[in-house]
C-alpha positions as protocol buffer text, in pm:
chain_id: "A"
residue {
  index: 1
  type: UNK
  ca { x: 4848 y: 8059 z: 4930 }
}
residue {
  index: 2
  type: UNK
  ca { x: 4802 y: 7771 z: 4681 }
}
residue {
  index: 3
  type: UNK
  ca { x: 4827 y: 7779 z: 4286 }
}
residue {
  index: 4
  type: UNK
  ca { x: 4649 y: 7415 z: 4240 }
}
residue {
  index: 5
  type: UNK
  ca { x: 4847 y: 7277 z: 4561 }
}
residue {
  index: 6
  type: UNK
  ca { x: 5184 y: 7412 z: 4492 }
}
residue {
  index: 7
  type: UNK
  ca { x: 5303 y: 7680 z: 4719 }
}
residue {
  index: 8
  type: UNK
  ca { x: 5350 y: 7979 z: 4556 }
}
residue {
  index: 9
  type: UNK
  ca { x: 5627 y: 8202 z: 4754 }
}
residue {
  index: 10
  type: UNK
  ca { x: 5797 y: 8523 z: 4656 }
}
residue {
  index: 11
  type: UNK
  ca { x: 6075 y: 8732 z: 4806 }
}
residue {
  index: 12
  type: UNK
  ca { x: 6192 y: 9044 z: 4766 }
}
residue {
  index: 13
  type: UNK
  ca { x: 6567 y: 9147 z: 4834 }
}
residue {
  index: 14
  type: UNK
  ca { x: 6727 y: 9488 z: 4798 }
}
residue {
  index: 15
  type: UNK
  ca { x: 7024 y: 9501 z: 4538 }
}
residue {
  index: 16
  type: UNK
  ca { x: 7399 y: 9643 z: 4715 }
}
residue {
  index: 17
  type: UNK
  ca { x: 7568 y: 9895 z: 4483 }
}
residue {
  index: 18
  type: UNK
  ca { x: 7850 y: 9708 z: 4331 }
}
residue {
  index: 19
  type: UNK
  ca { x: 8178 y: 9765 z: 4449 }
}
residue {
  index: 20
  type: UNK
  ca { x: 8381 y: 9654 z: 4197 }
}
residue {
  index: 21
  type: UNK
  ca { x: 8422 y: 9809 z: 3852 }
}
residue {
  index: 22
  type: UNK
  ca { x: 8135 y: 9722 z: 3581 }
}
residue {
  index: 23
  type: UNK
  ca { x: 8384 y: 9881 z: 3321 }
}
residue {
  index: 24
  type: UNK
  ca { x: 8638 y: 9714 z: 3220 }
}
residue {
  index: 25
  type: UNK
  ca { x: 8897 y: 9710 z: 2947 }
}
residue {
  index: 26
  type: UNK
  ca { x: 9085 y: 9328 z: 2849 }
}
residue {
  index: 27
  type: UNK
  ca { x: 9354 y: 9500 z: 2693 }
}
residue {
  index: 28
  type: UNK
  ca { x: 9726 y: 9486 z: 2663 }
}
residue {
  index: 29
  type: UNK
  ca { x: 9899 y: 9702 z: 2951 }
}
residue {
  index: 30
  type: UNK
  ca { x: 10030 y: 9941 z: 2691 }
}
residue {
  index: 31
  type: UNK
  ca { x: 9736 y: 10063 z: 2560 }
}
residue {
  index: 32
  type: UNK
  ca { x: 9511 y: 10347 z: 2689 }
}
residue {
  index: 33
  type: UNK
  ca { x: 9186 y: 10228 z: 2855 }
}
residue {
  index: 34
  type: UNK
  ca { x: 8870 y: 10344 z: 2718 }
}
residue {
  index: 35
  type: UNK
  ca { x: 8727 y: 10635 z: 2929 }
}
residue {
  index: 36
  type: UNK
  ca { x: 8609 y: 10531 z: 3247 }
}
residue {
  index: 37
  type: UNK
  ca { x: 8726 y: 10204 z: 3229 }
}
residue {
  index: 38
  type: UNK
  ca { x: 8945 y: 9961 z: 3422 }
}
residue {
  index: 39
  type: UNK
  ca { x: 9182 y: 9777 z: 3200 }
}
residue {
  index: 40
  type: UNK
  ca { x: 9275 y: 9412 z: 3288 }
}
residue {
  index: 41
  type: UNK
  ca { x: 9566 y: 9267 z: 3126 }
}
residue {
  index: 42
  type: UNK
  ca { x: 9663 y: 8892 z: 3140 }
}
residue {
  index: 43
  type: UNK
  ca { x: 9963 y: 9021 z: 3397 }
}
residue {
  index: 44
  type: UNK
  ca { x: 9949 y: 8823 z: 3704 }
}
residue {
  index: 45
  type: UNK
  ca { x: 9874 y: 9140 z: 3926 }
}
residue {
  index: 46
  type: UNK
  ca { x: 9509 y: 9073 z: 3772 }
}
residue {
  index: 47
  type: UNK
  ca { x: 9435 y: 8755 z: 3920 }
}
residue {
  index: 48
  type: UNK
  ca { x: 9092 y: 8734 z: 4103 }
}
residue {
  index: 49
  type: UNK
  ca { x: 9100 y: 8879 z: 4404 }
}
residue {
  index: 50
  type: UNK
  ca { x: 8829 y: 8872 z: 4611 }
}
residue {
  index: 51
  type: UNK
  ca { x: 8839 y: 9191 z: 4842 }
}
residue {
  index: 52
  type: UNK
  ca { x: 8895 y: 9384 z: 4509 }
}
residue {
  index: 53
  type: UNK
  ca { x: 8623 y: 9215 z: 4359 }
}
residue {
  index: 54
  type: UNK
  ca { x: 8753 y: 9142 z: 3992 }
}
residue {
  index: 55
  type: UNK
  ca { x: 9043 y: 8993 z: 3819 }
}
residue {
  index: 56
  type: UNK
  ca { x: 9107 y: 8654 z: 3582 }
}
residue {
  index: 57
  type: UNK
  ca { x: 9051 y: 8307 z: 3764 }
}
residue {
  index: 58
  type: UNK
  ca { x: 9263 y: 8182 z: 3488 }
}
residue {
  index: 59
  type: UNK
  ca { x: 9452 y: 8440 z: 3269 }
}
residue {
  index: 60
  type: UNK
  ca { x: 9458 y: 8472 z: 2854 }
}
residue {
  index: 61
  type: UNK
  ca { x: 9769 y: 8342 z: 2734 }
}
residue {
  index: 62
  type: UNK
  ca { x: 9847 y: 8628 z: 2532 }
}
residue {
  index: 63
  type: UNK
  ca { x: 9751 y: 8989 z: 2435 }
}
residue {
  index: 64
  type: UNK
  ca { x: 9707 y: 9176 z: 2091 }
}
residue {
  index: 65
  type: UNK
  ca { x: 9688 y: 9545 z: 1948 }
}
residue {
  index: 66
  type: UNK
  ca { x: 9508 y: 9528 z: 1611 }
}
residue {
  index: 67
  type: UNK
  ca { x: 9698 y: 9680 z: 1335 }
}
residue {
  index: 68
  type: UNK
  ca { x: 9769 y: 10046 z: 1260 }
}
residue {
  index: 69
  type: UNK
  ca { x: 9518 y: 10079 z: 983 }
}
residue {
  index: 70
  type: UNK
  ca { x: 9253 y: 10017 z: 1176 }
}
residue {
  index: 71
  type: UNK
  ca { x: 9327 y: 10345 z: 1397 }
}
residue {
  index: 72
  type: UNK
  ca { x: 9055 y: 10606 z: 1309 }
}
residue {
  index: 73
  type: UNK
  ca { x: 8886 y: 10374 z: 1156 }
}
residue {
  index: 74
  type: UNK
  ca { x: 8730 y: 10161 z: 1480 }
}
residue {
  index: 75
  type: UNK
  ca { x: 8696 y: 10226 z: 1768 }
}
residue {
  index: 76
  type: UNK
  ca { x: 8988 y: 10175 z: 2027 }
}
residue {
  index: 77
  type: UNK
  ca { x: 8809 y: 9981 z: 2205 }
}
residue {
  index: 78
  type: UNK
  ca { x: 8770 y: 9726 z: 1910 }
}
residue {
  index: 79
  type: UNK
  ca { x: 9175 y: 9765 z: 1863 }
}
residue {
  index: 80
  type: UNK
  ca { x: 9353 y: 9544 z: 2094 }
}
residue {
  index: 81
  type: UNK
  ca { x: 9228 y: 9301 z: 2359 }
}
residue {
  index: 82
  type: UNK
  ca { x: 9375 y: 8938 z: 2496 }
}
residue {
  index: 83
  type: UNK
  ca { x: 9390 y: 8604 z: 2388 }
}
């Protein structure tokens, strides 16, 4: 049907669970990942990778772990990450 002449369509399409992670962690490979996360770290074993599903196209350069006054005090998810 018509919306003053323009066709008006819509579809519908059922969403596929996700098969890779939705979790995770940029973090150096020394630190912990946060709970139920995966951590990726600028390592070339992370690369994309298609049949896993995740991974860096083009790694960070570099990763970082905030300093040790900021333990307790944030949250350890806030303390490290890449760069």
């Amino acid at each position: 049907m018509g919306v003053g002449g323009v066709l008006v369509a819509t579809l519908a399409l059922a969403a596929a669970p996700l098969a890779a992670p939705t979790n995770l962690d940029f973090a150096p490979a020394a630190t912990p990942a946060r709970e139920g996360a995966v951590v990726l770290t600028p390592a070339a074993a992370d690369r994309f990778d298609a049949a896993r599903g995740y991974g860096w196209v083009t790694p960070p350069t570099g990763a970082f772990t905030g300093p040790a006054a900021w333990s307790g005090v944030r949250s350890p998810a806030l303390c490290d990450g890449v760069s």
